[in-house]
Structures are given as structure tokens and as C-alpha cells.
N, CA, C and O of each residue as an XYZ file, in Angstrom:
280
protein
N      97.465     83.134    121.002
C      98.701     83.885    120.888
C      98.960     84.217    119.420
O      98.792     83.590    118.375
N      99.340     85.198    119.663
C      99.974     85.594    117.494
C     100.883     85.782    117.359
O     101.458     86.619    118.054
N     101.396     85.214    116.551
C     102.427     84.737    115.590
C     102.895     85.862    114.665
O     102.492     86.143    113.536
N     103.954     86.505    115.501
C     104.689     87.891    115.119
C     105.632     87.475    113.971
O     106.575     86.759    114.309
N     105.528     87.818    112.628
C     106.555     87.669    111.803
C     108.003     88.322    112.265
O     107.942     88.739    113.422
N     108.992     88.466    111.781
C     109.904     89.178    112.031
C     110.916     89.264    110.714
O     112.025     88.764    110.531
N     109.887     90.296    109.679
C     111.193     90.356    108.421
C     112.215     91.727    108.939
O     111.789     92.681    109.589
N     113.468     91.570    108.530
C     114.533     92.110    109.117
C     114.518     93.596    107.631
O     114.544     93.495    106.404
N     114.472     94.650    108.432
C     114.377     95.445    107.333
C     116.274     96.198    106.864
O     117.318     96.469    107.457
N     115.733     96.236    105.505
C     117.009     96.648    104.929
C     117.735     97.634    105.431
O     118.755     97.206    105.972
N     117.625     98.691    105.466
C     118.127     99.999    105.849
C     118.152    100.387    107.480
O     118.849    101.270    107.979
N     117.180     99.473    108.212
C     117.642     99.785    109.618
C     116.726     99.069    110.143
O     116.103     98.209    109.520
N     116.465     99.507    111.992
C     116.619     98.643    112.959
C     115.183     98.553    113.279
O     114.549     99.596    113.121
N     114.446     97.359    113.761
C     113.342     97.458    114.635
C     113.782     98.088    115.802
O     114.841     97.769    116.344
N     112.864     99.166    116.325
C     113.071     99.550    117.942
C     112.006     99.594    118.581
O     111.691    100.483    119.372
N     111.402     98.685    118.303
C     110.268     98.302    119.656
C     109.260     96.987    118.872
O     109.419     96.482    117.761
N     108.208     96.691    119.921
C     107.598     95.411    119.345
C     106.417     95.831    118.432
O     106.445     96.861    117.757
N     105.365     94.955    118.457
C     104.498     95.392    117.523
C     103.678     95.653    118.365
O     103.628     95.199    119.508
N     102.965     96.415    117.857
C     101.259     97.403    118.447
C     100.159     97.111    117.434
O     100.439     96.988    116.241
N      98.693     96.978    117.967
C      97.937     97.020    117.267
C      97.665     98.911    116.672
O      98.024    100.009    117.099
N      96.971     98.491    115.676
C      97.203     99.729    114.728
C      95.689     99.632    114.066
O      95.186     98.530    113.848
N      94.925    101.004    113.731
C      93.450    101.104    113.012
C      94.508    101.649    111.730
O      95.579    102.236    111.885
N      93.884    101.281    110.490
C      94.866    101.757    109.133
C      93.191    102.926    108.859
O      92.063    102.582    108.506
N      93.687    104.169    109.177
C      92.534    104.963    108.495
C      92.909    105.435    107.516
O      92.147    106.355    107.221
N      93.936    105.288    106.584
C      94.574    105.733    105.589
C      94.919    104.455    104.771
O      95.047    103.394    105.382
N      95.111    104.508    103.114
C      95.964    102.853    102.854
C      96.875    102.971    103.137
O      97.521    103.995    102.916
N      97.287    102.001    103.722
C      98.630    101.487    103.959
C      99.344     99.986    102.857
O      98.708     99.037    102.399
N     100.694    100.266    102.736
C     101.265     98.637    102.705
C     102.054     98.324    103.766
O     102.749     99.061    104.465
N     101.779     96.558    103.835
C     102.568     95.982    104.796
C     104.039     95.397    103.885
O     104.251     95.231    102.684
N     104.808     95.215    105.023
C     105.834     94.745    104.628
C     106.273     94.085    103.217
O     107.140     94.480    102.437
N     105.379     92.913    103.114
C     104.852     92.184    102.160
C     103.911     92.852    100.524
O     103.485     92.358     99.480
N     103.973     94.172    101.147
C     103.177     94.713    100.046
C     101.700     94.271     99.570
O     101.294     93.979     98.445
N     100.884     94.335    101.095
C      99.830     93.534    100.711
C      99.119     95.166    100.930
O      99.796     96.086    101.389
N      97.347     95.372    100.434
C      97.027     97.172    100.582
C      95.970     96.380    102.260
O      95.602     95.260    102.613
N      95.894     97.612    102.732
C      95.436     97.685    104.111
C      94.627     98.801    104.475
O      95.363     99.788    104.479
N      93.459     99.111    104.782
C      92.746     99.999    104.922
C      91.155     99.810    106.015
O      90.551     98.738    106.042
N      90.818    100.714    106.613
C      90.100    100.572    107.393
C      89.980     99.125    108.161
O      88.851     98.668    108.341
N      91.049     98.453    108.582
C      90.878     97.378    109.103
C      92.123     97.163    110.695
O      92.921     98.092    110.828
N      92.146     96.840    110.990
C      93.074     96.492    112.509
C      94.315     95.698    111.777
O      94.086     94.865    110.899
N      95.554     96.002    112.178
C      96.919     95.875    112.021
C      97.739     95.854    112.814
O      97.488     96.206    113.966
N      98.682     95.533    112.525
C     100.379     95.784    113.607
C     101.420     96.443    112.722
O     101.491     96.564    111.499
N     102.216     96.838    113.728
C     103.044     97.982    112.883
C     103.998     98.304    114.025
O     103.567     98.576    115.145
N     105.002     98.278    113.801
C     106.495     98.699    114.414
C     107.158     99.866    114.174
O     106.775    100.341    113.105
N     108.174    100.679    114.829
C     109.028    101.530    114.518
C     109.882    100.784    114.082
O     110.021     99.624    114.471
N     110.648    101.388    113.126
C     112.336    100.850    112.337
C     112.669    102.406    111.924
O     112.129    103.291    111.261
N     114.165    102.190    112.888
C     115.190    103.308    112.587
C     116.073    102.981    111.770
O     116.687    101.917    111.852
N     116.277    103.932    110.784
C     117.481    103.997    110.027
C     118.484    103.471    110.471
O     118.450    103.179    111.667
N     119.657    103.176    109.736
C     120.965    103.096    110.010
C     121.649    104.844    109.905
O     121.486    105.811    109.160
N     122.693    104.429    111.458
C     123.307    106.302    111.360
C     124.374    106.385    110.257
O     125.114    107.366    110.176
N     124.455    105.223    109.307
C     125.762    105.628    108.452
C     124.915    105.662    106.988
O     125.643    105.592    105.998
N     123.680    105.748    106.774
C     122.700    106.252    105.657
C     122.583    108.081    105.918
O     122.691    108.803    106.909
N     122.365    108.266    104.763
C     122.148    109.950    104.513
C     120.769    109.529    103.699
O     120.396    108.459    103.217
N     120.172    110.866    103.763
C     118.717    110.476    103.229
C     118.078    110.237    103.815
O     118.314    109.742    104.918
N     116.464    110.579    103.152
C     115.235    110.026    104.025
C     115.176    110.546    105.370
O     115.713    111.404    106.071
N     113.906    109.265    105.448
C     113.135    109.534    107.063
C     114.470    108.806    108.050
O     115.141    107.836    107.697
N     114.611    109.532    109.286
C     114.993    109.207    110.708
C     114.613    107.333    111.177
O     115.214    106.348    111.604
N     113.088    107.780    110.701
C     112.053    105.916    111.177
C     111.421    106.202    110.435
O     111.565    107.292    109.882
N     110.308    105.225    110.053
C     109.420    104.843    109.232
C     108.666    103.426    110.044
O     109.298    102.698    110.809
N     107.420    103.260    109.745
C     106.927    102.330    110.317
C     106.991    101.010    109.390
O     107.386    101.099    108.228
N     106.504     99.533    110.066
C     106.684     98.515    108.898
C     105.450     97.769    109.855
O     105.523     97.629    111.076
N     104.137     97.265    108.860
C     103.015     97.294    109.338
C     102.881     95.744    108.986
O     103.780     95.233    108.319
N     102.082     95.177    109.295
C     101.743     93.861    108.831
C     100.582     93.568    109.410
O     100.379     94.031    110.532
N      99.469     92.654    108.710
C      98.405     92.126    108.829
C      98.700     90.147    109.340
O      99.686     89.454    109.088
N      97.345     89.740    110.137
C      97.547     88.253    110.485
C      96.874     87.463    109.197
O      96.062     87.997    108.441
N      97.291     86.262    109.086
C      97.258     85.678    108.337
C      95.593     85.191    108.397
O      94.926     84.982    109.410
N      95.257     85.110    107.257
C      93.507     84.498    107.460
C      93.230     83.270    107.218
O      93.550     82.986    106.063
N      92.594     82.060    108.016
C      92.309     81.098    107.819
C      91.658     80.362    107.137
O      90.597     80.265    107.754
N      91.584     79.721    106.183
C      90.580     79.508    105.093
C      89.912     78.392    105.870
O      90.640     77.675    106.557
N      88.699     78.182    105.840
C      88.275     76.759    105.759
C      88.265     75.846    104.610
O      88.580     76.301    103.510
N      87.967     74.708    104.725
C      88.116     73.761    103.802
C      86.752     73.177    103.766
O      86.500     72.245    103.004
């Protein structure tokens, strides 16, 4: 099972869960980590309706955490 972060974004709302995602473009995740040609998750987040400006939604992407061995 994976272990869905859930950072709460500033300006508006998650509206739906996460999806796997191919990044064929760079991307950043939430966290500001770079992401490219590799498998991801990524959500819709809508604005708030009392903001002017900007995008409507925007996506907020995130990668799983990697396990190191020891």
C-alpha cells in the first residue's frame, strides 16, 4: 500500500485523489524535488473563488519515498 502524503496547499483545494502520472516533461513536486522521465502522482488543486489571478487548477505532483539499504 502507499503512503499518500497530504500537504495542504496554500491557495486552494485538493479535488480529487492521486493518480499515477509518466513526467515527460520536468516537473517539481510539492517539495520541490526535479522529476523527469520517471512514474509519479499528481492531483488536481483548485483555487480559492475569493483569489483573482492565475490558473483556475494547477496540479501538485509528488514522488514515493526511496528506500536506502543499510
Amino acid at each position: 500500500m502507499r503512503a499518500e502524503p497530504n500537504p495542504t496547499p496554500f491557495f486552494g483545494d485538493a479535488i480529487g485523489p492521486w493518480h499515477d502520472h509518466f513526467a515527460w516533461l520536468p516537473i517539481r513536486t510539492y517539495d520541490q524535488r526535479l522529476v523527469w522521465l520517471k512514474w509519479c502522482r499528481r492531483r488536481c488543486v483548485q483555487k480559492h473563488q475569493y483569489l483573482d489571478g492565475g490558473g483556475d487548477f494547477w496540479f501538485q505532483y509528488h514522488i514515493e519515498p526511496v528506500e536506502v539499504a543499510a
